[in-house]
TORPA-4810 file (N, C-alpha, C, O; in nm, 3 decimals):
<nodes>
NODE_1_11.552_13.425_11.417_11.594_13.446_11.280_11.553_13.324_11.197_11.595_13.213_11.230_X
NODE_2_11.470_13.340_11.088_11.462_13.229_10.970_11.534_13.256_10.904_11.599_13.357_10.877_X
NODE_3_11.518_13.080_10.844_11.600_13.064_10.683_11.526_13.106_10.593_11.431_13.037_10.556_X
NODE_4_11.561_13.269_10.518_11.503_13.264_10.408_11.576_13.261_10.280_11.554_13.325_10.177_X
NODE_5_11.647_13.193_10.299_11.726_13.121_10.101_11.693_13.003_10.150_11.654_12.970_10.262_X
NODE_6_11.725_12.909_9.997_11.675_12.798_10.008_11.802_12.792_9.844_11.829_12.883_9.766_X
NODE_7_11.843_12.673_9.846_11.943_12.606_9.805_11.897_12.604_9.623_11.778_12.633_9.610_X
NODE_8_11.971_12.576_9.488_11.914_12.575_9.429_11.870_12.433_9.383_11.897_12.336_9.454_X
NODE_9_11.813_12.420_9.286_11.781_12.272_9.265_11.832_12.198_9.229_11.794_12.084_9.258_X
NODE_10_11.978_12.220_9.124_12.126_12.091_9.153_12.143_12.124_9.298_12.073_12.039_9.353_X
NODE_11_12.183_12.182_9.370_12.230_12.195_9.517_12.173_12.138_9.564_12.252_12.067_9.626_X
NODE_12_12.065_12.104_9.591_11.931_12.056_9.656_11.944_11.864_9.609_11.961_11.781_9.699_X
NODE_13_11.935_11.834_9.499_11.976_11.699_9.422_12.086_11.652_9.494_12.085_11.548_9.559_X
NODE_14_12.188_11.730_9.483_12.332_11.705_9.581_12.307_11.672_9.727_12.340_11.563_9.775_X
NODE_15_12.255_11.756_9.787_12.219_11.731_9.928_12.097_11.630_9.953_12.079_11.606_10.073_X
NODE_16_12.015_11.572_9.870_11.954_11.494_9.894_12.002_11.331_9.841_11.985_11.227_9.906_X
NODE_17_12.052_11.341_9.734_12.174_11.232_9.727_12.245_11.188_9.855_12.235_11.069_9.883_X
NODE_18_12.324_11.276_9.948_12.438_11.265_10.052_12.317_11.229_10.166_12.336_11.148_10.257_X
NODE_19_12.207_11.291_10.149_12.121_11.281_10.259_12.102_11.137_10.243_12.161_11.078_10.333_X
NODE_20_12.043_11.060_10.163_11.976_10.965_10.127_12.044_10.783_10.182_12.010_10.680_10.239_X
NODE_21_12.202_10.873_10.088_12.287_10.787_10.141_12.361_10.727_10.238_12.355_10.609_10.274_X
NODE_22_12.454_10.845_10.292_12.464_10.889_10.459_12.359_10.828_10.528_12.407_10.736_10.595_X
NODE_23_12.204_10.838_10.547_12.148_10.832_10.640_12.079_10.678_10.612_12.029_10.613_10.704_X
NODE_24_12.082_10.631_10.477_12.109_10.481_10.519_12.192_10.377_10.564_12.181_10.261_10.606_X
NODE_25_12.255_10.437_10.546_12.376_10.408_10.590_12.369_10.395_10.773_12.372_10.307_10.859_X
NODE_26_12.360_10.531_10.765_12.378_10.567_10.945_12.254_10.402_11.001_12.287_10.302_11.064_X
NODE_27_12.114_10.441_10.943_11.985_10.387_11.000_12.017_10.212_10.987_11.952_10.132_11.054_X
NODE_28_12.112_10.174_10.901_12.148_10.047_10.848_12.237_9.993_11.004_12.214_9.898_11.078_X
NODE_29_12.341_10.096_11.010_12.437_10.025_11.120_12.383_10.050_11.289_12.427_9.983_11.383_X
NODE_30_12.285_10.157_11.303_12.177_10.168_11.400_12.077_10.001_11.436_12.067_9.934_11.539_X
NODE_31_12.025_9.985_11.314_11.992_9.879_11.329_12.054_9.748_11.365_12.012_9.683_11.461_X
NODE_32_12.175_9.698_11.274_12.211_9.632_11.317_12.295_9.632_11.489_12.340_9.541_11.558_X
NODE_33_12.290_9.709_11.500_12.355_9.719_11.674_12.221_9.655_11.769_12.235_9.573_11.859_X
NODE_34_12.082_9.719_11.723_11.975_9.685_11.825_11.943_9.562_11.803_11.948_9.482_11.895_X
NODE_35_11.903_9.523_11.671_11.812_9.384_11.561_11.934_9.266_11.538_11.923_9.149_11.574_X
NODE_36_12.048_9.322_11.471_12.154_9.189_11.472_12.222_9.149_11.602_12.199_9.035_11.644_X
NODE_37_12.314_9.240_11.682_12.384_9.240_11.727_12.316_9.176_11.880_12.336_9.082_11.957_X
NODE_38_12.191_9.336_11.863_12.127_9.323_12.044_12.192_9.419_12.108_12.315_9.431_12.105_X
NODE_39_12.120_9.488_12.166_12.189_9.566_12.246_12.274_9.501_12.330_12.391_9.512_12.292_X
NODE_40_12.257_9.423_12.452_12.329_9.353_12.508_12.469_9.308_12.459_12.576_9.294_12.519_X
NODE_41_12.429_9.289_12.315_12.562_9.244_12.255_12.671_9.357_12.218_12.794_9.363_12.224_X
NODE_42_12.582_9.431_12.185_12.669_9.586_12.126_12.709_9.612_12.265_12.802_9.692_12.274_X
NODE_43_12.670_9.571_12.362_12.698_9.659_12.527_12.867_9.578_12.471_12.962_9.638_12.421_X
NODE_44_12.858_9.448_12.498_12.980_9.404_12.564_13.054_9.435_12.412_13.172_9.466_12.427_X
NODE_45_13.016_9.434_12.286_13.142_9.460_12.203_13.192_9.593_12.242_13.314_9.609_12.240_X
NODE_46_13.105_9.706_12.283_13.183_9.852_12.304_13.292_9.793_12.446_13.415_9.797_12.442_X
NODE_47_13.237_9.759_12.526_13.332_9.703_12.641_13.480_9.697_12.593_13.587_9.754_12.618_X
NODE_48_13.424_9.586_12.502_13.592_9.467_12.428_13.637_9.641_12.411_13.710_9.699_12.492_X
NODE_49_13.581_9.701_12.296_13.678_9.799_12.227_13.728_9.892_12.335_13.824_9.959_12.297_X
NODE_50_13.685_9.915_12.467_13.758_9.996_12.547_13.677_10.099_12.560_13.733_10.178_12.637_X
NODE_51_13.519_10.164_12.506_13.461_10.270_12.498_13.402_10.255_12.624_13.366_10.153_12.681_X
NODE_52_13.399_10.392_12.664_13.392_10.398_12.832_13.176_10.445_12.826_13.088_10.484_12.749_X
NODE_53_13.206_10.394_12.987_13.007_10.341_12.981_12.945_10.276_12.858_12.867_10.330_12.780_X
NODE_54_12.980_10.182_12.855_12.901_10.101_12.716_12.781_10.099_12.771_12.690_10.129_12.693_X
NODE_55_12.750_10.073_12.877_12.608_10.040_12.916_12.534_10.189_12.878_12.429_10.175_12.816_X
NODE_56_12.557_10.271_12.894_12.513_10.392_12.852_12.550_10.459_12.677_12.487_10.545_12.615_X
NODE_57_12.631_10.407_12.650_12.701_10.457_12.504_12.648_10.382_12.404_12.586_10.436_12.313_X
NODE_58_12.671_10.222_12.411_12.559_10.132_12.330_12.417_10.150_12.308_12.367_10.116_12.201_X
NODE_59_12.374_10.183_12.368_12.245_10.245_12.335_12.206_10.373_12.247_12.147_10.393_12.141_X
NODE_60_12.273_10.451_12.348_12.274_10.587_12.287_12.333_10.609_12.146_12.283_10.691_12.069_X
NODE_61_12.439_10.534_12.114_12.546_10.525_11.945_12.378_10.402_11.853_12.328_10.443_11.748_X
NODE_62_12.334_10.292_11.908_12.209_10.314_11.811_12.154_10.311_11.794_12.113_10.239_11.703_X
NODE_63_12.077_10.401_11.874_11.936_10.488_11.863_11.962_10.589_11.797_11.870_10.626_11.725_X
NODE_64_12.064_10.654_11.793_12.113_10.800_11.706_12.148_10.745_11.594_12.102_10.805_11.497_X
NODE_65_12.216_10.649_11.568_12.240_10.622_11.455_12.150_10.562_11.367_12.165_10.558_11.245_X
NODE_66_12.034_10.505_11.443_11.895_10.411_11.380_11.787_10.541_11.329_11.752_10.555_11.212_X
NODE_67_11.753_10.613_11.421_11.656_10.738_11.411_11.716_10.807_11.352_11.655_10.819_11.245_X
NODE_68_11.845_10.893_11.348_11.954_11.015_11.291_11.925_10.939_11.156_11.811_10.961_11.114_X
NODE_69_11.965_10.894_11.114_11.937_10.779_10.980_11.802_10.801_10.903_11.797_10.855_10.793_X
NODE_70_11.706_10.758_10.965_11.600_10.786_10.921_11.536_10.922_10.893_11.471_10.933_10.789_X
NODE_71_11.548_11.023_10.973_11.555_11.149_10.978_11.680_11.218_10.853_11.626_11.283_10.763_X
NODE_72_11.751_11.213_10.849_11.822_11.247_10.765_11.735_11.190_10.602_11.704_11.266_10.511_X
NODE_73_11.717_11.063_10.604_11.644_11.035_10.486_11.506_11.087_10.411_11.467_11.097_10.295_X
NODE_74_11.458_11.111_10.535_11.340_11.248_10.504_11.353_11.374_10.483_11.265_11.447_10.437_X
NODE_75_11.531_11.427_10.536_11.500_11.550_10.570_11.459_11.634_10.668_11.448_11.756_10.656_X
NODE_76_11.435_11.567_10.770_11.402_11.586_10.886_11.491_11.681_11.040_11.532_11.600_11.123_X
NODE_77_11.506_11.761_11.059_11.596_11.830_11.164_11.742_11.796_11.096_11.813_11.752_11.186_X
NODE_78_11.790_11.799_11.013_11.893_11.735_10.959_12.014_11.851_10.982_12.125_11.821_10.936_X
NODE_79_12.001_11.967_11.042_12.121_12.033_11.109_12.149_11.952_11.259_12.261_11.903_11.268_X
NODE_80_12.077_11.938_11.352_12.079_11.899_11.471_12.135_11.741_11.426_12.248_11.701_11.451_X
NODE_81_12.039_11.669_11.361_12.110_11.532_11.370_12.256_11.503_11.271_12.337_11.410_11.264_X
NODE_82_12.241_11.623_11.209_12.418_11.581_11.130_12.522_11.615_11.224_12.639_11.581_11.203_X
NODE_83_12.484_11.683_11.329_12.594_11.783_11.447_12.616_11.656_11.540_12.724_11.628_11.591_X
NODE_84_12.482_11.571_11.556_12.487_11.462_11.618_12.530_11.324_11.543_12.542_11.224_11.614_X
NODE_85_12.548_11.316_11.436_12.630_11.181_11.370_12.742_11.204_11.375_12.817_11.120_11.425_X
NODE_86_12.803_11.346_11.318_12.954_11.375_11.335_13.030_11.346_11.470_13.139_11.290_11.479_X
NODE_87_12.943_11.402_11.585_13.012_11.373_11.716_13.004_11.192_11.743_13.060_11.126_11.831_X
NODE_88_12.938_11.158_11.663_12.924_11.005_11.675_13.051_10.920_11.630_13.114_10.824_11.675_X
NODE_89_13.056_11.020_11.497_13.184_10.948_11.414_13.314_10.985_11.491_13.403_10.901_11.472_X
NODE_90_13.348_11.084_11.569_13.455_11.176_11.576_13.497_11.060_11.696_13.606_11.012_11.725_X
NODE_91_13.356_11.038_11.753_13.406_10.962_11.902_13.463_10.825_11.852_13.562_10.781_11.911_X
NODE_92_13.396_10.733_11.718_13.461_10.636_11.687_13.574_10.654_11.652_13.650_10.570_11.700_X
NODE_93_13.618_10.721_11.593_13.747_10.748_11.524_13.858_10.787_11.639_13.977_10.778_11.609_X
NODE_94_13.820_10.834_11.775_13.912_10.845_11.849_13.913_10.726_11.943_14.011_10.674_11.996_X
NODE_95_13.801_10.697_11.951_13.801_10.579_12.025_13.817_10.433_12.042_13.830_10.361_12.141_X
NODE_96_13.810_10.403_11.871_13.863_10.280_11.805_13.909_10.306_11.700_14.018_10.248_11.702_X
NODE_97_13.900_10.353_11.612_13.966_10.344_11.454_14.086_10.439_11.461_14.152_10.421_11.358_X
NODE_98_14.139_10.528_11.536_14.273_10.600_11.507_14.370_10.483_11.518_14.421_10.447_11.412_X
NODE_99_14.400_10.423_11.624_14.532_10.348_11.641_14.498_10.281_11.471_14.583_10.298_11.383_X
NODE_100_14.397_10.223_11.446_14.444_10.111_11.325_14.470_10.154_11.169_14.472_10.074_11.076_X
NODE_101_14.491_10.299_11.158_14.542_10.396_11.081_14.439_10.440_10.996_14.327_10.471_11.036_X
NODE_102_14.480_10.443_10.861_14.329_10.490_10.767_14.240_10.368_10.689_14.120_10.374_10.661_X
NODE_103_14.343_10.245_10.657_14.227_10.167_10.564_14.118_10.102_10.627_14.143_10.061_10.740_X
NODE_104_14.022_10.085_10.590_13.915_9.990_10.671_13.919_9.909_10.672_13.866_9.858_10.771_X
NODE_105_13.987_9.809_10.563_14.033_9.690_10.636_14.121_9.658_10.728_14.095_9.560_10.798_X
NODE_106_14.206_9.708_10.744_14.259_9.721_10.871_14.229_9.777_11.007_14.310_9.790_11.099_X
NODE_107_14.066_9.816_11.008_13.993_9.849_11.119_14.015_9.989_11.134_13.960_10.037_11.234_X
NODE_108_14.104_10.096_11.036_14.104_10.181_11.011_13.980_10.280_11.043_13.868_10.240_11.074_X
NODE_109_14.022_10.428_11.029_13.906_10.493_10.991_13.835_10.609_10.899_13.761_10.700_10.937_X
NODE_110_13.882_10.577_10.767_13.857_10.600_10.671_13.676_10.623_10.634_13.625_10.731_10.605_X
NODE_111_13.604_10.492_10.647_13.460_10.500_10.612_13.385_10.561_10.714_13.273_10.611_10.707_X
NODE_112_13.471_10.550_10.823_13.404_10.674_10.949_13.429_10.802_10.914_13.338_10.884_10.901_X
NODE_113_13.576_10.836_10.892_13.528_10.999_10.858_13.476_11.013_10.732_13.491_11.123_10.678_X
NODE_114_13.413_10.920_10.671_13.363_11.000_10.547_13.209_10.984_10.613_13.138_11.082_10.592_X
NODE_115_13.179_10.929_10.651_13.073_10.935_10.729_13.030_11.035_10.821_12.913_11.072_10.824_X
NODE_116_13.116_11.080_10.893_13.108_11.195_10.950_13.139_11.329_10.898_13.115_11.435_10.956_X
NODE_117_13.199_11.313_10.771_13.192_11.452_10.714_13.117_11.470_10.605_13.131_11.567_10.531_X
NODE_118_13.012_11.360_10.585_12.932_11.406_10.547_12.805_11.411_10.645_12.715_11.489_10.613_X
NODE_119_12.794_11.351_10.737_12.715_11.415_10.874_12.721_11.583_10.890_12.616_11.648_10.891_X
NODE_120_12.849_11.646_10.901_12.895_11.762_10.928_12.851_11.847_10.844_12.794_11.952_10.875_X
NODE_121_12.880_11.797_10.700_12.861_11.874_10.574_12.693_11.898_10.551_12.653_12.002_10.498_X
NODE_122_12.577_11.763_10.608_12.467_11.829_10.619_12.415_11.895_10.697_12.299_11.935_10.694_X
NODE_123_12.537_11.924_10.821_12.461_12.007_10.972_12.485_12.141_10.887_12.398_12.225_10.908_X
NODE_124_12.594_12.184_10.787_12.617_12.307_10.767_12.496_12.339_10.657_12.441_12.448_10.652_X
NODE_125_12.462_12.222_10.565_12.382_12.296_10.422_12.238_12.249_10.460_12.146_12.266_10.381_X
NODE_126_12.224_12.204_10.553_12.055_12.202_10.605_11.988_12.082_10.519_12.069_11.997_10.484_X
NODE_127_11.889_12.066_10.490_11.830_11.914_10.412_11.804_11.953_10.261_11.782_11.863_10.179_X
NODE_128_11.807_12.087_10.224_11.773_12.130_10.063_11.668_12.145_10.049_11.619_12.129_10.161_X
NODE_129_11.550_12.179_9.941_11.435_12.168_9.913_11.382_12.029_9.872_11.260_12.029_9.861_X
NODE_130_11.431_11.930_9.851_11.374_11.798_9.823_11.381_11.705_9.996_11.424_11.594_10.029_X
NODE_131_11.327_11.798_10.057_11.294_11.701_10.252_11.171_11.775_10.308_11.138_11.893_10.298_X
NODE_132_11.141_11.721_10.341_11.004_11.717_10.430_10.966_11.855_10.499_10.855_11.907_10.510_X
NODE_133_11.123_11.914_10.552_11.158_12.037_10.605_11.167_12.140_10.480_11.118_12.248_10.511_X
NODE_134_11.199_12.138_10.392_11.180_12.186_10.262_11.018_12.169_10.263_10.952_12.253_10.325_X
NODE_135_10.964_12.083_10.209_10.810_12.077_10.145_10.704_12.130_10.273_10.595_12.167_10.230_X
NODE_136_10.721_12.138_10.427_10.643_12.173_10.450_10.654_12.325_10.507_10.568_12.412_10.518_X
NODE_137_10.769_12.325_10.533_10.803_12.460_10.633_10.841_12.554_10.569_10.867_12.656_10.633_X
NODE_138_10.863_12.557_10.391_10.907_12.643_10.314_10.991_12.774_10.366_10.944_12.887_10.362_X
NODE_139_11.127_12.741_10.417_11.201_12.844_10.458_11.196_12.916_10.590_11.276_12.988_10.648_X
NODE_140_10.994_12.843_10.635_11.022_12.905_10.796_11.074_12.851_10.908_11.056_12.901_11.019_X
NODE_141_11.145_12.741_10.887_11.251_12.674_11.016_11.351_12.742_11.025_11.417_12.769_10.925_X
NODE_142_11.392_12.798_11.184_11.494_12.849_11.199_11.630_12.769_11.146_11.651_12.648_11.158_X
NODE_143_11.713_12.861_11.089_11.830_12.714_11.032_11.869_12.648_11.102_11.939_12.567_11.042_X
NODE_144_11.867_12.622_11.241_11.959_12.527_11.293_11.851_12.394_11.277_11.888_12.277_11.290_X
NODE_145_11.754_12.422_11.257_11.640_12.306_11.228_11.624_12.242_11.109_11.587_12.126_11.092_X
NODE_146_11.676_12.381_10.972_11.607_12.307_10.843_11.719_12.182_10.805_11.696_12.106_10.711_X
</nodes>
């Protein structure tokens, strides 16, 4: 089955706004885990926080979050990788930010779920006509792709 609607062009502005932002966002804190931190380093901070296999989870949280990021900013598979930031956020939020309630300064997790619901919110409305998946595939990506 293809997508054949396609969003209108405020709708499209909207979703490429959230895209734009969101996914610098995402590609921003991706990076800093590999480039500031180091992987190595992100290994042992997931440790400290209690997230189980860091050696396997540090990596994986940012590379998804470095690439998912970038991809999202193009427009790119942006159902698959918003399905995949949300489960990103959902796991932070249970896994460190619930106990410290909602504000973020208080280690809260507030800027995570907005992060993740707008991850979620682009797995459901696809990338719009202003992404790459828009300009080249004009409606023939199956939706779970556009």
């Amino acid at each position: 089955m293809t997508n054949t609607t396609r969003p209108s062009a405020a709708a499209s502005l909207g979703i490429l706004v959230i895209r734009v932002v969101a996914g610098a966002i995402f590609a921003a804190h991706g990076a800093q885990k590999i480039f500031e931190f180091t992987l190595p380093g992100t290994i042992v901070s997931f440790a400290g926080m209690g997230v189980p296999l860091p050696e396997i989870a540090a990596p994986v949280v940012a590379f998804v979050e470095l690439i998912g990021g970038i991809l999202l900013i193009l427009g790119l598979f942006t159902r698959p990788v918003g399905i995949l930031l949300a489960i990103d956020m959902v796991v932070a939020i249970i896994a460190v930010h619930l106990p410290a309630g909602l504000w973020v300064g208080d280690g809260g997790y507030e800027f995570v779920a907005v992060l993740g619901a707008a991850a979620l919110a682009l797995a459901f409305t696809g990338a719009g006509r202003y992404s790459l998946d828009g300009a080249f595939l004009r409606g023939r990506v199956p939706a779970w792709l556009s």
